[in-house]
C-alpha positions as CSV (number, residue, x, y, z in Angstrom):
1,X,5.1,-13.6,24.0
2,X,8.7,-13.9,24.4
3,X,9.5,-14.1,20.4
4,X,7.6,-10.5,20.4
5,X,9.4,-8.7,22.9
6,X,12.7,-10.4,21.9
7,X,11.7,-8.5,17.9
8,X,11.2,-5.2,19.7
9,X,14.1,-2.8,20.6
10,X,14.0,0.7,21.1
11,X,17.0,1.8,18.5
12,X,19.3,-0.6,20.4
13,X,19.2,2.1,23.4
14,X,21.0,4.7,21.7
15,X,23.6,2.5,19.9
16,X,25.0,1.3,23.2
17,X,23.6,4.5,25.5
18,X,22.9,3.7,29.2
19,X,20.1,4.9,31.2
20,X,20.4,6.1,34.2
21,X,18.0,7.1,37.0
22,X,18.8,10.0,38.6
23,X,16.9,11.8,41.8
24,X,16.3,15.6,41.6
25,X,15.9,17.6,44.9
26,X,14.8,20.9,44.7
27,X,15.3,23.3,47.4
28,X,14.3,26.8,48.4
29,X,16.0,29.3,51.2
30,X,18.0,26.3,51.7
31,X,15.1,23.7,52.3
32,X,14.0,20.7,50.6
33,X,10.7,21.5,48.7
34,X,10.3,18.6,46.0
35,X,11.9,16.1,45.0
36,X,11.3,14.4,40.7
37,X,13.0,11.9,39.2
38,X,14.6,12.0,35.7
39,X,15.5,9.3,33.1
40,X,18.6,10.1,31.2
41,X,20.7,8.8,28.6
42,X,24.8,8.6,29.4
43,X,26.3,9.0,26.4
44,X,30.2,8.7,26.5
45,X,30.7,10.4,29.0
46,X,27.4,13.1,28.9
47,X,23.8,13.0,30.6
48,X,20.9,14.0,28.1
49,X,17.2,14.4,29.6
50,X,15.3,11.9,27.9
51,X,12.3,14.1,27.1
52,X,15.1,14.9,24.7
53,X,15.7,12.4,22.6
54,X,12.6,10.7,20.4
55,X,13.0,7.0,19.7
56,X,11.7,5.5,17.0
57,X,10.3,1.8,17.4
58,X,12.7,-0.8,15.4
59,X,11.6,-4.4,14.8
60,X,14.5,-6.5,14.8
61,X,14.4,-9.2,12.2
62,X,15.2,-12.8,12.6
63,X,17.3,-14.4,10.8
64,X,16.1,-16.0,7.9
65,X,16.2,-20.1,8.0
66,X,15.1,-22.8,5.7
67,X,14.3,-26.5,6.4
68,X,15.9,-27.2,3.0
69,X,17.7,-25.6,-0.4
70,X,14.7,-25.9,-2.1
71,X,12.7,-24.0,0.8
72,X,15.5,-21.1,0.2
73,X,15.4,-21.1,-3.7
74,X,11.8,-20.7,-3.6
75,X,11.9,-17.8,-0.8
76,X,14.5,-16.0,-3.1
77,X,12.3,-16.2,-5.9
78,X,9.5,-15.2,-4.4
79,X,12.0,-12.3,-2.7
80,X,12.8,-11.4,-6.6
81,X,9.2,-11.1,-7.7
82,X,7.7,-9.4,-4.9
83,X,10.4,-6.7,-5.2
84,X,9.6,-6.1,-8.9
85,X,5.4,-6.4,-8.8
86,X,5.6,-3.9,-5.3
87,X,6.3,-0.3,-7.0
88,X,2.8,-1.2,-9.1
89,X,0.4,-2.0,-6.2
90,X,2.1,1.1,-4.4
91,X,1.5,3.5,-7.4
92,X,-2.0,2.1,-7.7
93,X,-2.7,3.2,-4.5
94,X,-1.3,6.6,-5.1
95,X,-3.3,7.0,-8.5
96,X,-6.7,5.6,-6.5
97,X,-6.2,8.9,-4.0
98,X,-5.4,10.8,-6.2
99,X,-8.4,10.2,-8.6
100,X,-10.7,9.9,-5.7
101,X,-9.4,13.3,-4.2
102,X,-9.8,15.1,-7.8
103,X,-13.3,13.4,-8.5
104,X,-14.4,15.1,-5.1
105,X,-14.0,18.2,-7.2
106,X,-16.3,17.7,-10.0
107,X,-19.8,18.1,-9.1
108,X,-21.4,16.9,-12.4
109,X,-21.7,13.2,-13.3
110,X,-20.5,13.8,-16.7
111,X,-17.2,15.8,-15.4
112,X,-16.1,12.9,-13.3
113,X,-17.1,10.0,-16.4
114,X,-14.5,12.2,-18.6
115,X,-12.0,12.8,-16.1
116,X,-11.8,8.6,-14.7
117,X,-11.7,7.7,-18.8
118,X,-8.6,10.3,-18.9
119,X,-6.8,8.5,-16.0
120,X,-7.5,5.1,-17.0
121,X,-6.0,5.9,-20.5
122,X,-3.5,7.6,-18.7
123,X,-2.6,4.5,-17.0
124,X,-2.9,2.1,-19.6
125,X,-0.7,4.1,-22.3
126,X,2.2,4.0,-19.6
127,X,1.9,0.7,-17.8
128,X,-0.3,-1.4,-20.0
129,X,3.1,-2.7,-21.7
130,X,5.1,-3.4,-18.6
131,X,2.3,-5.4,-16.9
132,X,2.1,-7.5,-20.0
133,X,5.6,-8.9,-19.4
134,X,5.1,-10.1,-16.2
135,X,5.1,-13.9,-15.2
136,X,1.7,-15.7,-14.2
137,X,3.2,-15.7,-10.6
138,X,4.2,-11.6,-10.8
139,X,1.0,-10.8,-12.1
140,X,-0.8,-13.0,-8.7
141,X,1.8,-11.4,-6.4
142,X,0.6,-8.1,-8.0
143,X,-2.7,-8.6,-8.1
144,X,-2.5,-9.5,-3.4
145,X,-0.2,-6.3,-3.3
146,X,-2.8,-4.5,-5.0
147,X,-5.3,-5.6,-2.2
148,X,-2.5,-5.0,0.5
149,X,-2.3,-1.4,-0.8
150,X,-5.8,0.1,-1.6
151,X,-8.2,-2.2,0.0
152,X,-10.0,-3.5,-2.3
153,X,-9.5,-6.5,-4.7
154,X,-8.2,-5.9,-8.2
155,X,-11.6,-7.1,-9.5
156,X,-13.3,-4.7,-7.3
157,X,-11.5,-1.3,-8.7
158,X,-11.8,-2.6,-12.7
159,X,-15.9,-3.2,-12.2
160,X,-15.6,0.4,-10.3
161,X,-14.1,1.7,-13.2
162,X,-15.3,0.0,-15.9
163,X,-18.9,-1.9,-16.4
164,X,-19.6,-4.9,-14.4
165,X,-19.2,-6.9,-17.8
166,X,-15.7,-6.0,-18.4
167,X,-14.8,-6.7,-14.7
168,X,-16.2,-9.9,-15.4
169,X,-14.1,-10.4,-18.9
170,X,-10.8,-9.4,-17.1
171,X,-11.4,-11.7,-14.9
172,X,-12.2,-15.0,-17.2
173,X,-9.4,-13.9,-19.1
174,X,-6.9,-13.5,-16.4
175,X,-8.4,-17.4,-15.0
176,X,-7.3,-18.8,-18.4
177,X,-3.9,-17.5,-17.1
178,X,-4.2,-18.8,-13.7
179,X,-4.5,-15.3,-12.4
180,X,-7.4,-14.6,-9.9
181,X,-8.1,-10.5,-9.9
182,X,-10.6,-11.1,-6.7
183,X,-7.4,-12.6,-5.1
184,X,-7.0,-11.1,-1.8
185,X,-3.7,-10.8,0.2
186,X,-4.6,-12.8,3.6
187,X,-1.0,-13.3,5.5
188,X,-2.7,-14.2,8.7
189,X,-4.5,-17.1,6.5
190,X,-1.6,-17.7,3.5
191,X,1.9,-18.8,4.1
192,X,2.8,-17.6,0.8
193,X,1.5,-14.3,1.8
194,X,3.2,-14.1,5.1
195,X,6.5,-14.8,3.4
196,X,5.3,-11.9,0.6
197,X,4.8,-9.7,3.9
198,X,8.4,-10.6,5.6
199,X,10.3,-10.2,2.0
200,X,8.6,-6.8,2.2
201,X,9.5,-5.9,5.7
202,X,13.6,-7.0,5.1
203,X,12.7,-4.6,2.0
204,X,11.4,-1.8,3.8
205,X,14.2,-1.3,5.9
206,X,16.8,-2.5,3.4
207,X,15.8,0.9,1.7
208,X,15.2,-1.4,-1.4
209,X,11.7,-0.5,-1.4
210,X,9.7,2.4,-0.6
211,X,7.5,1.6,2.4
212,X,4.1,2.6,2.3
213,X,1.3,1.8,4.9
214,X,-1.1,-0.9,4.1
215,X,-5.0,-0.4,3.5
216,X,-5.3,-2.5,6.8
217,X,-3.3,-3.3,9.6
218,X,-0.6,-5.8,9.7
219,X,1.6,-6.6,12.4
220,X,4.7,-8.0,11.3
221,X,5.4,-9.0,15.3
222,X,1.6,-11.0,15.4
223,X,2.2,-12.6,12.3
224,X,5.7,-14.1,12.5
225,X,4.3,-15.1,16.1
226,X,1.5,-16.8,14.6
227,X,3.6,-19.2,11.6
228,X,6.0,-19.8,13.8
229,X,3.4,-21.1,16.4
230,X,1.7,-23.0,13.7
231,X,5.0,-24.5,12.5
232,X,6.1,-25.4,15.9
233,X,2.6,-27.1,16.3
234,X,2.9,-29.0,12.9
């Protein structure tokens, strides 16, 4: 476990603070009645309580390495696309609560049929044109990061959507284009997808992209633990 705990820092200790233990005695009518101890930070010079000061959990991120120039061109790539596809998945996440939080508020059948059609068209007039210019390999990164974000496959939320026929038309049609939408994003499983995952990560806290939690769980520290266990095995 040492790669993990060398990843984890808490906020470098206060940019350079040091702890210091120190022993409280209290006293009363001169006698010693209890005695606590204290963690505090010494910052140039001054002691702050710790109970003070909240730290936020930082991964620290390797650096990046490649067995060859070709390994690194395609990582960049990938880097390039993943950063373009990744404001889509997020606001199809945002539009999927959204709707789901507004159809909660219809009680009739009919008022929730009308108000899904509005959204999709909605979605469609503004986006319809953009998605068409993406590459075959945008539209799969997409399609994972739509998983990553909601949960559910792309195929899953057009047959929800739309009849089980159409869901079955996109999908023949986006095949033709080698694009799968019951692709799901497995970075555990998919070395592509771990790399999609650490692009993302450098991203997040880059403040080049907007982080916003995953559907499920993903631990960045687990996962570069586990590829670099399997590469060190291989």
């Amino acid at each position: 476990m040492k790669s993990k705990q060398n990843l984890w820092c808490i906020a470098l200790l206060l940019l350079f603070a040091k702890p210091s233990l120190t022993q409280v005695i209290g006293t009363e009518n001169g006698a010693e009645t209890d005695t606590t101890q204290k963690l505090y930070y010494i910052v140039k010079g001054d002691t702050i309580p710790r109970e003070f000061i909240n730290l936020d959990e930082v991964v620290l991120l390797n650096r990046l390495k490649f067995n060859s120039k070709k390994d690194r061109r395609r990582y960049l790539i990938l880097r390039r696309k993943t950063r373009k596809v990744y404001p889509y998945a997020k606001l199809a996440s945002e539009r999927l609560t959204t709707m789901n939080e507004r159809l909660s508020e219809f009680p009739e059948r009919r008022q929730r049929r009308t108000y899904t059609k509005r959204v999709q068209k909605y979605i469609e007039e503004e986006f319809s044109e953009k998605l068409k210019k993406l590459t075959h390999t945008e539209g799969q990164i997409l399609v994972k990061l739509i998983h990553r974000q909601t949960g559910r496959t792309a195929f899953d939320l057009v047959k929800e959507l739309r009849t089980g026929w159409r869901a079955f038309w996109y999908n023949t049609t986006a095949s033709l284009f080698e694009i799968s939408l019951k692709e799901e994003y497995r970075p555990f499983e998919n070395k592509e997808d771990y790399l999609i995952e650490d692009v993302l990560e450098r991203s997040f806290q880059s403040n080049i992209l907007e982080r916003q939690e995953p559907a499920f769980k993903i631990d960045y520290l687990d996962l570069t633990e586990h590829w670099n266990n399997t590469t060190a095995e291989n």
